[in-house]
C-alpha positions as CSV (number, residue, x, y, z in Angstrom):
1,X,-48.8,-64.6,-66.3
2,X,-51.2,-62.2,-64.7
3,X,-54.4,-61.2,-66.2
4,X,-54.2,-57.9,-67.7
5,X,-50.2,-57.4,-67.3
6,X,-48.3,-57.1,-70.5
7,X,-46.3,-60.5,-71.9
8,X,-43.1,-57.9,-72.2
9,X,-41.7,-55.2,-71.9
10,X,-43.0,-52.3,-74.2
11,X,-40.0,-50.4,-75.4
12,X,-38.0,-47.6,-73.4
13,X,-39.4,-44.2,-74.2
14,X,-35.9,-42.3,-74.6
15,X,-35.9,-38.5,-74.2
16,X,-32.5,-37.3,-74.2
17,X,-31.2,-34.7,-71.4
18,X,-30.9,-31.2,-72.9
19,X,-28.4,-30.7,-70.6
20,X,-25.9,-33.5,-69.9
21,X,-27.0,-35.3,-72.9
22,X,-27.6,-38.6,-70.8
23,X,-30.7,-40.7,-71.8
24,X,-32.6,-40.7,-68.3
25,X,-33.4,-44.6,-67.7
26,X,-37.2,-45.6,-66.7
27,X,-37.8,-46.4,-63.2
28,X,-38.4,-49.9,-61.6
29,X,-42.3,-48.9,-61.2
30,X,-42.2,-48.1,-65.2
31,X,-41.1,-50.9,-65.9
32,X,-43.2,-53.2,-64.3
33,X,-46.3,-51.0,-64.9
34,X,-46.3,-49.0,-67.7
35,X,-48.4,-45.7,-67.6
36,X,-51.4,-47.0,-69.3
37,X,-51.4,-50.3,-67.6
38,X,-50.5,-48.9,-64.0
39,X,-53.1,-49.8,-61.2
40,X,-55.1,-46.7,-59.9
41,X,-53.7,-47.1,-56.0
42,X,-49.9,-46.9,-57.7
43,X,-50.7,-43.9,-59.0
44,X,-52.5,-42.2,-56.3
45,X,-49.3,-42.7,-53.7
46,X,-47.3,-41.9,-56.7
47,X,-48.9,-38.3,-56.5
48,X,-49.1,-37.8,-52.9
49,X,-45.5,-38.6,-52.6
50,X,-44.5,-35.6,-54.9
51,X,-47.2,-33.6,-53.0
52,X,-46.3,-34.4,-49.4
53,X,-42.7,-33.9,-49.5
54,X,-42.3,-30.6,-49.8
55,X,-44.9,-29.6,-47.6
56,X,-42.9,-31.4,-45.5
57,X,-40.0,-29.5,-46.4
58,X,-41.7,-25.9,-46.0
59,X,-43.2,-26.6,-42.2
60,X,-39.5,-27.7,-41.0
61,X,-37.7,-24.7,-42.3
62,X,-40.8,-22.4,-40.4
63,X,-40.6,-24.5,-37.2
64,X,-36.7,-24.4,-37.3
65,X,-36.8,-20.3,-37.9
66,X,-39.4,-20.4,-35.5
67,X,-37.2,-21.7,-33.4
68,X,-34.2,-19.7,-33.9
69,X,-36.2,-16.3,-33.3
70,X,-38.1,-17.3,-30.0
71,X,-34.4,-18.3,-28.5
72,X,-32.6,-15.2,-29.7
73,X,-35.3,-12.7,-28.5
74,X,-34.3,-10.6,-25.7
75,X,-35.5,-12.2,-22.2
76,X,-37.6,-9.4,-20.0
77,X,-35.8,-7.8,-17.1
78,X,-36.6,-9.4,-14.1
79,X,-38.1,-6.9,-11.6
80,X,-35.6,-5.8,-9.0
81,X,-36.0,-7.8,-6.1
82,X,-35.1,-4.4,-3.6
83,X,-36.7,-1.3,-5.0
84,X,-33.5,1.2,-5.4
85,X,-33.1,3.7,-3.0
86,X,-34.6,6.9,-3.3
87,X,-33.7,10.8,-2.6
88,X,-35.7,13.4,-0.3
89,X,-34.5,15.9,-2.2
90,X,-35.0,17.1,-5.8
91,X,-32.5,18.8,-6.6
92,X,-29.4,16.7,-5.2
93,X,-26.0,15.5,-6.1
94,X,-25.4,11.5,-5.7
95,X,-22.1,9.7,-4.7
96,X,-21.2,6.5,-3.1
97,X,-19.7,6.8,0.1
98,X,-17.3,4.5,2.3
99,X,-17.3,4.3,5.9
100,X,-13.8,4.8,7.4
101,X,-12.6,6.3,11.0
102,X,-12.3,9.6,11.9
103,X,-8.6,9.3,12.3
104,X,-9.0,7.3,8.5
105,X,-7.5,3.8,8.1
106,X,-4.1,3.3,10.1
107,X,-2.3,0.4,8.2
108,X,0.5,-0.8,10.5
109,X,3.5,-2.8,8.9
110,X,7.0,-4.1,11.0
111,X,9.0,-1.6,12.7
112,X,11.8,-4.2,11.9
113,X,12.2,-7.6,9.6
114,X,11.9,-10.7,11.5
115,X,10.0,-13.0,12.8
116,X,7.0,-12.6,14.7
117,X,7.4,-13.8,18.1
118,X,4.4,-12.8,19.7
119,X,0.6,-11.2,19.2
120,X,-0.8,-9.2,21.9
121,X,-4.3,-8.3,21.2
122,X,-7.1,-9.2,19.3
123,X,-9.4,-8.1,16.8
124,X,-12.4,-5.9,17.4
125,X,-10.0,-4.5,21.0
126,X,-9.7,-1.3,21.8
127,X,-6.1,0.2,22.6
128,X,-4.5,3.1,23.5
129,X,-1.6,5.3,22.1
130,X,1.4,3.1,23.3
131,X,-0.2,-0.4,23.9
132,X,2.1,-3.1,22.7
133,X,0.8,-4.9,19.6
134,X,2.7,-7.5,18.7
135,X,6.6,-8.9,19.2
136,X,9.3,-9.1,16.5
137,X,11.7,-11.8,17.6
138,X,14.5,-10.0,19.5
139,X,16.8,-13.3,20.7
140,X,20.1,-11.9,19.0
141,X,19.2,-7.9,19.5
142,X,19.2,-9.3,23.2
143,X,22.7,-10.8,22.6
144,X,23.9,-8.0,21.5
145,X,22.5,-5.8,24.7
146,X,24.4,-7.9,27.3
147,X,28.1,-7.9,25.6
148,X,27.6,-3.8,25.5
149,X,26.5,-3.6,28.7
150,X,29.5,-5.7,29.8
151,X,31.4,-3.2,28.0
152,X,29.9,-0.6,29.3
153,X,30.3,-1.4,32.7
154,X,34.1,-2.2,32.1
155,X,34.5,1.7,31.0
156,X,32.8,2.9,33.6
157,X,34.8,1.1,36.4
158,X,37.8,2.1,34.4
159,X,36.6,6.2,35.1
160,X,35.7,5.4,38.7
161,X,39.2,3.9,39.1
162,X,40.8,7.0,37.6
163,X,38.7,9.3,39.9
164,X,39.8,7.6,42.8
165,X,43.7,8.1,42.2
166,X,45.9,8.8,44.4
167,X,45.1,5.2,46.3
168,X,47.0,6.3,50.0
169,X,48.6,3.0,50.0
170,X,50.1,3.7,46.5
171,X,51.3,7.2,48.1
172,X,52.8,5.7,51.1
173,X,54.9,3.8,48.9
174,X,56.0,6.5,46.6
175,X,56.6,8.5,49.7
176,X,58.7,5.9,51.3
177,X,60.6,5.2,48.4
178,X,61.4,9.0,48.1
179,X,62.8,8.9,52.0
180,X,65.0,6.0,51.2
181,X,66.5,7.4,48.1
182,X,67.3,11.1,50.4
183,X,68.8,8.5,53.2
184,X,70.7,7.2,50.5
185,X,72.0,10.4,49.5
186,X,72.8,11.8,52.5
187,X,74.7,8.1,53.5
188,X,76.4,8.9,50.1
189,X,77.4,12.5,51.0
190,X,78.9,11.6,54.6
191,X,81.0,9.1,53.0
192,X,82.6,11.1,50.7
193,X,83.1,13.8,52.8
194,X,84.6,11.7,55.5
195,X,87.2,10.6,53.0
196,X,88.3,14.1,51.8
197,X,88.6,15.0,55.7
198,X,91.3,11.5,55.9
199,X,93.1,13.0,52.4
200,X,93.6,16.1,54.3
201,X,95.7,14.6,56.4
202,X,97.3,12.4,53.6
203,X,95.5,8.8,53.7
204,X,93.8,9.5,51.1
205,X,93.7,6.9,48.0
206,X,93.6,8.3,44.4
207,X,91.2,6.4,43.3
208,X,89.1,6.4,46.1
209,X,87.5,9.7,45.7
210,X,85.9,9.3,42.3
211,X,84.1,6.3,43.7
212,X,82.9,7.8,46.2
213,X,82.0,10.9,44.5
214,X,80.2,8.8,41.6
215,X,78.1,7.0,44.8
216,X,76.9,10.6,45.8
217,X,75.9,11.3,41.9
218,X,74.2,7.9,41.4
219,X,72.2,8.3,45.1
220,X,71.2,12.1,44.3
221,X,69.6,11.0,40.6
222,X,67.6,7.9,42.2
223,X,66.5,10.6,44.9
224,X,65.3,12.8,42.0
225,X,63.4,10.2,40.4
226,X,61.6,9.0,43.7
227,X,60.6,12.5,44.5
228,X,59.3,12.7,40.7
229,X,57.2,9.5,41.5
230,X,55.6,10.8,44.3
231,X,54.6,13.9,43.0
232,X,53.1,11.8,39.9
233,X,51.3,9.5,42.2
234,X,49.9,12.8,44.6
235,X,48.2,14.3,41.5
236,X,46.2,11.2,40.7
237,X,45.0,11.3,37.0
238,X,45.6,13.9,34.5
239,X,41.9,16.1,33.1
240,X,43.4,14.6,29.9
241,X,43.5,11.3,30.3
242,X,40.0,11.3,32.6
243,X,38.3,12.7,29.4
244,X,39.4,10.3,27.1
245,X,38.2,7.7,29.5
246,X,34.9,9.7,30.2
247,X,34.7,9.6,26.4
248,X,35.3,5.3,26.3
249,X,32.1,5.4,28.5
250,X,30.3,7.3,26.7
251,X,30.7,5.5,23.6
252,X,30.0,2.5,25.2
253,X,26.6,3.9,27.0
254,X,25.4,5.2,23.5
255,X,26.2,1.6,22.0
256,X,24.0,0.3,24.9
257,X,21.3,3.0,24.1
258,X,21.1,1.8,20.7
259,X,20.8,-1.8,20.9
260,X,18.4,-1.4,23.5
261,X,16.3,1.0,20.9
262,X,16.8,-1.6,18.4
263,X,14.7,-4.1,20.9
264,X,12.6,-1.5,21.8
265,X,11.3,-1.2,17.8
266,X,10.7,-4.7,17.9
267,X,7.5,-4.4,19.5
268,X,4.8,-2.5,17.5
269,X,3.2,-0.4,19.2
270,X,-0.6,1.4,18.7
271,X,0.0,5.3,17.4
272,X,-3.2,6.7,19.2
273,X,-5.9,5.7,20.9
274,X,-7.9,3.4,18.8
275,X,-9.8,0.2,18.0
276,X,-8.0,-3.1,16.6
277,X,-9.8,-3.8,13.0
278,X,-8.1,-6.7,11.2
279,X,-4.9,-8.3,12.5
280,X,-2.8,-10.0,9.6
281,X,-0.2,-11.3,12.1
282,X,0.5,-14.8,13.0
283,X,3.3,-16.2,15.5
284,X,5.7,-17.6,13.6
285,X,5.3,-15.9,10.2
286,X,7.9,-13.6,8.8
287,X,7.4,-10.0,8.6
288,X,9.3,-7.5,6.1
289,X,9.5,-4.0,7.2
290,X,10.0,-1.3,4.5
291,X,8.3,0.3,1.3
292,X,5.9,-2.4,-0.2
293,X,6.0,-5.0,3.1
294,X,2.7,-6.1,4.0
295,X,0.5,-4.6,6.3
296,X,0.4,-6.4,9.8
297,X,-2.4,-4.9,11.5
298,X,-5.3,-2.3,10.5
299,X,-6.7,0.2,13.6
300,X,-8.7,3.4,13.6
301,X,-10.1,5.8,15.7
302,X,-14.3,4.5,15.6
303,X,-15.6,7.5,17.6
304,X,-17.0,8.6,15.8
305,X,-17.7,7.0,12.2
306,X,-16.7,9.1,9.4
307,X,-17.6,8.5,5.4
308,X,-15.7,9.5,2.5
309,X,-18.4,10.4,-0.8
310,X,-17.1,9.9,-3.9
311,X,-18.6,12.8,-6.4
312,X,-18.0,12.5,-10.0
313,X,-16.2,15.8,-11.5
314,X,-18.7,16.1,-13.7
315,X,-21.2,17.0,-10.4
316,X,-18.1,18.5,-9.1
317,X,-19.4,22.2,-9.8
318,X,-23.0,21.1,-7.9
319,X,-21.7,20.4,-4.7
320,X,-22.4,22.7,-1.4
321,X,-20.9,22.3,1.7
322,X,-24.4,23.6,3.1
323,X,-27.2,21.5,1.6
324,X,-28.2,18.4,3.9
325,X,-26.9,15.1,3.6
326,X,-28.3,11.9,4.5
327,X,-26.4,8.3,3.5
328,X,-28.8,5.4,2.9
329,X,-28.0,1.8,3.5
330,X,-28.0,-0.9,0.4
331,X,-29.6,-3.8,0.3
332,X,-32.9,-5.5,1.9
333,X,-32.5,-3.2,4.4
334,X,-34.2,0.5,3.3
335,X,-32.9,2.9,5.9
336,X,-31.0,6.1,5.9
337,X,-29.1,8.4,8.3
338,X,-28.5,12.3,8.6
339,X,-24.6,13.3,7.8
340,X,-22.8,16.6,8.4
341,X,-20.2,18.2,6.4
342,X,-16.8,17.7,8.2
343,X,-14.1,18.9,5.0
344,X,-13.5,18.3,1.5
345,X,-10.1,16.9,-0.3
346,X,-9.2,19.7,-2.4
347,X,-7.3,18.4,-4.7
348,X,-10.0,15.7,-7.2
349,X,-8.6,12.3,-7.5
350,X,-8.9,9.0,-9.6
351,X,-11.9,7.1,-8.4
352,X,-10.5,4.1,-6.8
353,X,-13.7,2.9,-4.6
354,X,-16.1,0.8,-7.0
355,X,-19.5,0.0,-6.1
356,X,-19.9,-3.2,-8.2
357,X,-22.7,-1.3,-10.5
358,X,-22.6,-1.9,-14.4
359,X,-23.5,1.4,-15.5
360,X,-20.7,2.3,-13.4
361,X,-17.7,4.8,-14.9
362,X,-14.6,3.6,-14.2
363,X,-12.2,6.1,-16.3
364,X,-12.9,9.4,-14.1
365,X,-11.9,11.3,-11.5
366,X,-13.7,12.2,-8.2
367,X,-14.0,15.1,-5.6
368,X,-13.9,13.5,-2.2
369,X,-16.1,15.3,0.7
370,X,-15.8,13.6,4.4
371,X,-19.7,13.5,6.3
372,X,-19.7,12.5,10.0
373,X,-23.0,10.1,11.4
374,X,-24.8,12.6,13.2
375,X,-25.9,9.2,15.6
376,X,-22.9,7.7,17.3
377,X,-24.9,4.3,17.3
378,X,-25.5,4.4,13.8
379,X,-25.3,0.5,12.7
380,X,-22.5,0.7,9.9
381,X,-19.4,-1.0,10.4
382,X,-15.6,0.7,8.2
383,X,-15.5,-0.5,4.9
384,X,-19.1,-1.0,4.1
385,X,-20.4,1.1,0.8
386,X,-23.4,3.5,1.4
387,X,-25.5,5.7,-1.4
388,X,-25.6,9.4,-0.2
389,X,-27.4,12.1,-1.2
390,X,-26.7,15.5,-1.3
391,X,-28.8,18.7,-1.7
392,X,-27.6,20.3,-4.6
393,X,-26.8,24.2,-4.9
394,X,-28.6,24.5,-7.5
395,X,-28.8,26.3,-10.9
396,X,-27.5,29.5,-8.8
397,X,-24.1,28.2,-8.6
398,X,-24.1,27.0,-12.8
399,X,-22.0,28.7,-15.2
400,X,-23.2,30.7,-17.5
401,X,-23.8,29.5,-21.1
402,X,-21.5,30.8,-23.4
403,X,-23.1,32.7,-25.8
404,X,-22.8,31.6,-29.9
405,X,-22.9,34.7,-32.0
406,X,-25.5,34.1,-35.3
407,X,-24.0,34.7,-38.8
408,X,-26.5,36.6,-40.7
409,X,-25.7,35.9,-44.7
410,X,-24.8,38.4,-46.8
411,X,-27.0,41.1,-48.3
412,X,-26.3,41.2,-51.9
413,X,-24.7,44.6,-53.7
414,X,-27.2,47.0,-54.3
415,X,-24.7,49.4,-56.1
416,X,-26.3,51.9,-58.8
417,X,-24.0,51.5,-61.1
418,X,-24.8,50.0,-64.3
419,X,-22.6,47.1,-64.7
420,X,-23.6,46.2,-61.2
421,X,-27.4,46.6,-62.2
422,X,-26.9,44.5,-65.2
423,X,-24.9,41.7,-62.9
424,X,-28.3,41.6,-60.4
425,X,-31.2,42.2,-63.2
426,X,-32.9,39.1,-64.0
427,X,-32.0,37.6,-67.0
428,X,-35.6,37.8,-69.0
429,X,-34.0,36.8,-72.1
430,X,-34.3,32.8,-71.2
């Protein structure tokens, strides 16, 4: 045994739990050093232990708050790496404004569905009104030309061939047929009367001269008929039966005229003079014409440059047409160029061009006003989103406030009688 250490251990001190009513059991270092035999050192780390620990406790919960608050506070606004651009004029109505051509955005689509066979131009190219632009596939349109033109040409040698009637050799023959039906007749005639002259005289047969009488018959009807024929063939063709076959032509030439307008929309053609912007075409790809096809090709008139300014309604009633104007560029670039007033839209519009700005209203409408570059060289391209400033009309052209009439309260009654004076007299009684 150790010097100064107890032989055994003193009895357990029970306390009983007020609450659970458990007996709390001594601890290992209790039981191997009692409190009046525990070293000095034991008890010292004993005390720091219950001491440190929650210190411990209290700086973690401060550095983790700490913490939490520098990463939630709200991170300064960087400056703006392009200072905004600024207006020459005080009082002035702001828009944004998109550079378009002065004939506006021309969006051409297929004349007809197909594909496309050919492109003829390129972008950035300037055309004029007429130019071919590109080529719809026309191999069965082309088909279709050559079997009516066959046609056609059938019709027409059919009229030509009427025209030409009578053919002399086809009258020669008629008229030659005609004489040899008369000879006939008159060969007819001679014998019959030779055989009455021989019954004069009593050699006549009875049955001879109905035969010979029918001979004369049948000859003068063939004559009758040959002469018919000739006359037939000396007139040629009736008016009647040339306009019907005038008409056959016709139909055919308008049948030829329409197939070859059919190949003729196959090739899009430019609508004025103008400059090629973006071509969407490709040989080979399919093209649907009609409400809703895609667009093929996108051209404008660039001489000169117009821009359409967006104003919002509520600035509506601000605008002039005769305050200045100048449209500034965006960007790293800080430059700006004088604009005239060319027209306004009358009529005020959903805004539909968006500048990309946060602050920016979305759910409004918009009075359109079209500027013109006073510099023909100005360096803008169609398309590109400028800030434009306009000088405002000023307060002359504000509406009047509408005046609010003021309510005075109402006087009390100051009538003399005496129930009314003994209604308003104080009540000195209380």
């Amino acid at each position: 045994m150790t010097a100064g250490l107890p032989t055994s251990v003193p009895p357990q001190r029970h306390s009983p739990n007020p609450h659970s009513g458990w007996v709390t059991p001594p601890s290992a270092i209790e039981l191997r050093f009692p409190t009046s035999h525990r070293p000095p050192t034991q008890a010292l780390i004993m005390n720091w232990k219950f001491i440190a620990l929650p210190i411990l406790a209290v700086v973690g919960i401060v550095a983790s708050a700490y913490t939490v608050a520098k990463q939630n506070a709200a991170m300064p606004a960087p400056p703006p790496m392009v200072p905004p651009v600024s207006s020459p004029y005080g009082d002035r109505v702001s828009g944004s404004g998109i550079v378009e051509p002065s004939s506006e955005l021309i969006e051409l689509g297929a004349p007809v569905s197909g594909l496309i066979e050919e492109v003829l131009v390129k972008e950035g190219q300037r055309v004029v009104k007429g130019q071919p632009l590109f080529i719809i596939d026309r191999r069965a349109l082309t088909a279709q030309a050559a079997g009516a033109e066959a046609r056609a040409f059938a019709a027409e040698a059919r009229l030509a061939q009427s025209r030409s009637l009578p053919k002399p050799e086809t009258l020669k023959q008629a008229q030659a047929r005609a004489d040899q039906t008369r000879a006939a007749v008159r060969d007819a005639q001679g014998r019959l009367d030779r055989l009455r002259a021989i019954g004069e005289a009593g050699a006549m047969s009875h049955n001879e001269l109905p035969t010979r009488e029918y001979e004369v018959a049948n000859a003068e009807s063939k004559a009758a008929e040959a002469e018919a024929s000739l006359e037939f063939v000396r007139k040629g063709t009736y008016p009647e039966d040339l306009r019907v076959i005038e008409a056959d032509v016709a139909t055919a030439k308008a049948e030829v005229g329409m197939i070859h307008t059919e190949l003729d929309r196959c090739i899009a053609r430019a609508p004025i003079d103008a400059q090629i912007l973006r071509i969407d075409a490709r040989p080979g790809q399919y093209a649907a014409a009609g409400p809703g096809a895609k667009t093929q090709m996108t051209l404008g008139d660039l001489d000169p440059l117009y821009i359409r300014v967006d104003i919002d309604e509520l600035d509506a009633w601000r605008f002039s047409d005769k305050g200045k104007a100048i449209a500034s560029l965006r960007g790293g670039r800080q430059a700006s160029f004088p604009v005239s007033f060319v027209r306004r839209v009358p009529l005020v519009l959903p805004k539909k061009t968006l500048s990309g700005e946060n602050a920016e209203r979305i759910d409004t409408r918009v009075l359109q006003v079209i500027y013109v570059f006073e510099d023909p060289n100005v360096p803008v391209a169609p398309g590109q989103l400028l800030d434009v400033f306009i000088e405002s009309a000023g307060d002359a052209g504000a509406p009047d406030p509408v005046a609010v009439p003021v309510t005075e309260p109402a006087a009390a009654p100051t009538s003399s009688t005496p129930e009314n004076a003994a209604a308003t007299a104080p009540d000195h009684a209380n």
